[in-house]
N, C-alpha and C positions, 0 to 999 in steps of 0.2 A: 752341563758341568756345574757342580754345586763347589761353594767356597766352602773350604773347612773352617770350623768356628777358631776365632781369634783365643788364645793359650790365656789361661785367666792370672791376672796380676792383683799382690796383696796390695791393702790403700795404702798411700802416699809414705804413714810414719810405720807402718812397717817393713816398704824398703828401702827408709832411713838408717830404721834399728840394722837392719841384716847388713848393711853397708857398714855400719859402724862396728858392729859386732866383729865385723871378716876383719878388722883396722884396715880398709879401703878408703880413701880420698876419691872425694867428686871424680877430679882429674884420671886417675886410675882407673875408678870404675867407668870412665867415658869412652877410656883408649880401648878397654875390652870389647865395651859395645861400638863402636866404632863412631859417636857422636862427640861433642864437643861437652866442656864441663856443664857449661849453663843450662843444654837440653837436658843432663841430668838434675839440676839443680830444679828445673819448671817439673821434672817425672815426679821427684820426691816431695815437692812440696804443692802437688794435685791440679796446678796450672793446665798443664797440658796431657795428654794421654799418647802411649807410641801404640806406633800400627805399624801392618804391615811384618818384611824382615827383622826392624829394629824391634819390634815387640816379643816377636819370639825370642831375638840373641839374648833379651833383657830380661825374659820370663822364664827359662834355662839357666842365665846366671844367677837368679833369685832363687832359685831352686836347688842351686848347687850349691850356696853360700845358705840357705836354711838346714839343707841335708850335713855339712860341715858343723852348724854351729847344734844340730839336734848330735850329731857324733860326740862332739865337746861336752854336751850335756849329759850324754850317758856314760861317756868317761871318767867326769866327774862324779856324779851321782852314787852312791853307795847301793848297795843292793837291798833289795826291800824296798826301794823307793817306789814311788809312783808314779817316777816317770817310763814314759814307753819308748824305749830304742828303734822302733821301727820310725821310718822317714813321715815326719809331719805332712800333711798335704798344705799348702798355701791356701790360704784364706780369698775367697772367689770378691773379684773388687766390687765396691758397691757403686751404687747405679749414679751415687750425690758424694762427692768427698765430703766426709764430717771433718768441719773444722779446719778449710782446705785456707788456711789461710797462709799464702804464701809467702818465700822467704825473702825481705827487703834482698834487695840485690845491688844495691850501686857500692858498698865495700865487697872488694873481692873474695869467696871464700875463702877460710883457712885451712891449709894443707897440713891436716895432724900427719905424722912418721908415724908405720906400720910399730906397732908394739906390743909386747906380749897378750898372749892370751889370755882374754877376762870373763869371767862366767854375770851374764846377764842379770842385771837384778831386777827383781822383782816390782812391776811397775803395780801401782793401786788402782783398786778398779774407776771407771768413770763415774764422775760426781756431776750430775745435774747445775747449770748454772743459771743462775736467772739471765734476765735479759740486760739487767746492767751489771753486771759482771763479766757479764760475756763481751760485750760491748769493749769494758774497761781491759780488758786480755787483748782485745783486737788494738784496743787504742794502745797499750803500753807495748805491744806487739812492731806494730807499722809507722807510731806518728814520725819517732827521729827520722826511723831513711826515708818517711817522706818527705820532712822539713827540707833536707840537704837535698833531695833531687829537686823536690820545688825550687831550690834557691838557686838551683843551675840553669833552668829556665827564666828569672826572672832579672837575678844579681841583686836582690831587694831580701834582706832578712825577714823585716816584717812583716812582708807582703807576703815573704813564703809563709811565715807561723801563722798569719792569718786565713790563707788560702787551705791549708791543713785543717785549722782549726773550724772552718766552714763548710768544708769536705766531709769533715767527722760528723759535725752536728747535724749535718744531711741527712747521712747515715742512721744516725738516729733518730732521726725523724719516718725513715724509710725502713726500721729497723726489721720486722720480719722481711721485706723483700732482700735485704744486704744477708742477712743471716741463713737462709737459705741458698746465697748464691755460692757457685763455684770459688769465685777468688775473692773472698769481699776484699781484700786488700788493693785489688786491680780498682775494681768499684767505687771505691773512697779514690785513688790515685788517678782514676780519671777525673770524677768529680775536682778533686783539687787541681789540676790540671788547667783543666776549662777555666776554671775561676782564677788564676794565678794570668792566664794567657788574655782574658777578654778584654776587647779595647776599650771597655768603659775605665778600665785602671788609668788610664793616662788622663783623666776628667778628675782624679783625686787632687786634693790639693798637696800631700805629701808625695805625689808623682813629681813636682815639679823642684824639688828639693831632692839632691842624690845622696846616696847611703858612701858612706866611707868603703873605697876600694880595698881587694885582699894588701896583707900585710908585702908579700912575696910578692915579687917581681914574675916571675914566671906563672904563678895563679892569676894574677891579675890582668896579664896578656889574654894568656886562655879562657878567660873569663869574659872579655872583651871580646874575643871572638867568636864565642856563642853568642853574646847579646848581638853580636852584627847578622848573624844568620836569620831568614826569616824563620817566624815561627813553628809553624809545620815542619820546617829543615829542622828546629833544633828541638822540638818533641822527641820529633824520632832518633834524630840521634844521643837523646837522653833514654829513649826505652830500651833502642837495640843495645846501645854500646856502654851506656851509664845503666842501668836495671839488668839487663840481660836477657831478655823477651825476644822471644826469633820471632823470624819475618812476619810470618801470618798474623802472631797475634799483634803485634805493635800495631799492622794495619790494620787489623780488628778496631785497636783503641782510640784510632787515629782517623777512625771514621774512610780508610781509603781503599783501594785495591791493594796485593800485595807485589803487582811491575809499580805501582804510583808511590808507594812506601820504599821498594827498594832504589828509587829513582833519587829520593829525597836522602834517602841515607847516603847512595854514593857521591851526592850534591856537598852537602853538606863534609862528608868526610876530604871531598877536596876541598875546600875551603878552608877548613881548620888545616888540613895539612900543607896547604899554600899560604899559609903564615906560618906556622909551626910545624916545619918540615917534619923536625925527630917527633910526631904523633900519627905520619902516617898507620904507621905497626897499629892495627885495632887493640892489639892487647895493652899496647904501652898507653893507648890513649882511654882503653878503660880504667888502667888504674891513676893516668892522671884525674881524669874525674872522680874519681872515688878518693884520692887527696884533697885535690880543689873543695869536695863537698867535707870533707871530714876534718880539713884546716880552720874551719869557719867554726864558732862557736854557736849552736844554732839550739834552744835546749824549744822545749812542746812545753803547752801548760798541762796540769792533771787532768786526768781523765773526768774527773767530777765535776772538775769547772767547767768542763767545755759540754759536758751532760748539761748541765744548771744553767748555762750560757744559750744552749740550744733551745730546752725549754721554755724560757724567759721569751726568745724571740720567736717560738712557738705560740705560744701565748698571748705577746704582744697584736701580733697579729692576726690571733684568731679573734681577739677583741675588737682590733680594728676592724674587720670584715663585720662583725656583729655590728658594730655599729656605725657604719657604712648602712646595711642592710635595714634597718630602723630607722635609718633617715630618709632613704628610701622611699620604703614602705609608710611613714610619714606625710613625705610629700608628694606622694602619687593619691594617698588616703585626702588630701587637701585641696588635691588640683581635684581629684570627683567632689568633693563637696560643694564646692564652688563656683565649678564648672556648669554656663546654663545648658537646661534639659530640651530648649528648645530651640528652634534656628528665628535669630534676630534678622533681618535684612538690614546692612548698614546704612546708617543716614548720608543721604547724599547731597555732597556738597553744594552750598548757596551760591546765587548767581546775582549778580547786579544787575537792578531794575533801571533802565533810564526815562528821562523825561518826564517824570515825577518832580514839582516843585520842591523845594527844603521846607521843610516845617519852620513857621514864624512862631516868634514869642509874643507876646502882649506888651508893649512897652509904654511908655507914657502919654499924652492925648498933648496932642499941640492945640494952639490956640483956636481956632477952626472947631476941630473937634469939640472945644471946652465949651465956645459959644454954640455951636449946634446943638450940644446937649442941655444946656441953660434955655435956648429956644424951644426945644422939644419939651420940656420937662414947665415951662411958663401957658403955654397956647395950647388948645383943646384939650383938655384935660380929659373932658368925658367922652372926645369922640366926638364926629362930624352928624350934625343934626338928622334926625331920621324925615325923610319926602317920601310923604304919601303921592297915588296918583288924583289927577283929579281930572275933570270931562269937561271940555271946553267946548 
């Protein structure tokens, strides 16, 4: 038994365009397909891929809302034109989303009203971008809704701009491996993530000094009681319920299984709803978080400075390693010069001699002495008479 190949699906901003085109909302077009808004919101902006039934129902409604808007077009169009009235075929999906960077998700999307018919304009073709440009697109793209999701992890302003801000310059420093990936936006948001959560932050000395609480009485609850959540509880339920990331991928990002992420999700959502009963409802309490982060005035620095910022500490420390490295190499170059070539045997320790008298000094001659030496020095001067023998 052979599986039939999977129905091919156009990339991500083309079944954007055809969603927008038909005047369909996320919501609408989810209820057709029978999934929830946010799985469409992960389809269209190249997160995730559907399979399976839902791929087909999705890949049948993109083709029935292209054949619609190719109808419009030749309706429109005057005769002599150039356009062909027969059914376009959809564009067969590529193997890498180009440019899959996805759509910040913790403000809820907006629901446009179905409204008249609009004939597509005319999109310019793609422009090559360098790699800080591109970069700057991603930054001016992702940074806000990641400051505000940071900030619901930490309740620290600064510490979110920061964490953001060292997420990006990662990034750039990483920049062909980020720019090749599926989500770079996921990429950077876990980076910031990690570094927003790590318990070296409580070793800062601005840890010990706290940030002025929300204005609002009900933020500031809610707020407090995500800071009470452990952290892994309240990861996740910022990715599921604040971002909008289904189950798999959250524990994708979460480093866990997807029973150990959903475990922590339903953990976590009792808890906030055992303080805060009226947030049981997942949906109510997605858009309380998407308040909570949007109340706070949380703005990014430019893309340029946080480029030149990265840099810098690029830099800094490629010099410090350099010269780490020549010190080194210096002083291993030292220890051989220096170092004898040949083996010494250590001198081995003296031992106390006894029974040995002390060494006398020569000190002055007593009287005795004085006269024996007067005696000696008066009497035979020349020595004791020389005796022959003689024969008696």
């Amino acid at each position: 038994m052979t599986r039939r190949p999977a129905p091919p699906l156009p990339p991500p901003k083309a079944r954007r365009h055809l969603r927008e085109t038909a005047a369909l909302t996320q919501t609408q077009l989810a209820s057709r397909v029978g999934v929830t808004p946010g799985t469409v919101r992960a389809w269209e902006s190249g997160r995730t891929t559907p399979r399976g039934r839902k791929r087909e129902a999705y890949a049948q409604l993109l083709r029935t809302l292209a054949d619609e808007e190719t109808a419009r077009q030749t309706t429109q169009t005057p005769h002599g034109s150039e356009s062909d009235p027969a059914r376009k075929p959809l564009p067969p999906e590529p193997a890498r989303a180009p440019e899959s960077s996805p759509e910040p998700a913790l403000e809820p999307a907006p629901e446009s009203e179905p409204g008249p018919e609009r004939v597509p304009e005319a999109r310019p073709a793609a422009v090559a971008l360098t790699p800080a440009q591109a970069f700057d697109a991603l930054y001016e793209f992702g940074a806000p809704a990641l400051v505000r999701q940071t900030y619901l992890l930490t309740g620290r302003r600064e510490q979110a701009r920061e964490a953001v801000e060292r997420a990006f310059q990662t990034a750039w420093e990483h920049w062909p491996e980020v720019a090749r990936d599926r989500d770079p936006v996921g990429w950077v948001r876990a980076t910031a993530y990690e570094y927003a959560l790590s318990p070296w932050q409580r070793l800062r000395p601005r840890h010990r000094h706290p940030e002025p609480p929300p204005a609002d009485p009900g933020d500031r609850t809610l707020l407090n009681t995500l800071l009470r959540l452990p952290p892994r509880h309240r990861r996740t339920l910022v990715l599921y319920d604040g971002v909008g990331l289904d189950l798999p991928e959250t524990a994708a990002e979460t480093e866990a299984s997807t029973p150990t992420a959903a475990n922590r999700l339903l953990r976590a959502r009792e808890a906030v709803a055992g303080r805060l009963p009226a947030l049981a409802d997942p949906q109510v309490l997605h858009r309380r978080l998407a308040e909570l982060a949007s109340n706070e005035r949380l703005g990014a620095a430019r893309p340029h400075a946080v480029r030149g910022d990265g840099e810098r500490r690029a830099r800094f420390w490629t010099r410090a390693a350099i010269a780490f490295t020549a010190a080194l190499v210096g002083t291993t170059a030292l220890t051989v010069r220096t170092a004898p070539t040949h083996y010494e045997p250590p001198v081995s320790p003296g031992q106390a001699v006894r029974g040995v008298p002390p060494r006398v000094t020569q000190g002055s001659l007593s009287d005795e002495e004085r006269e024996l030496r007067h005696k000696l020095r008066d009497q035979l001067q020349h020595g004791p008479e020389r005796l022959s023998p003689r024969l008696e």
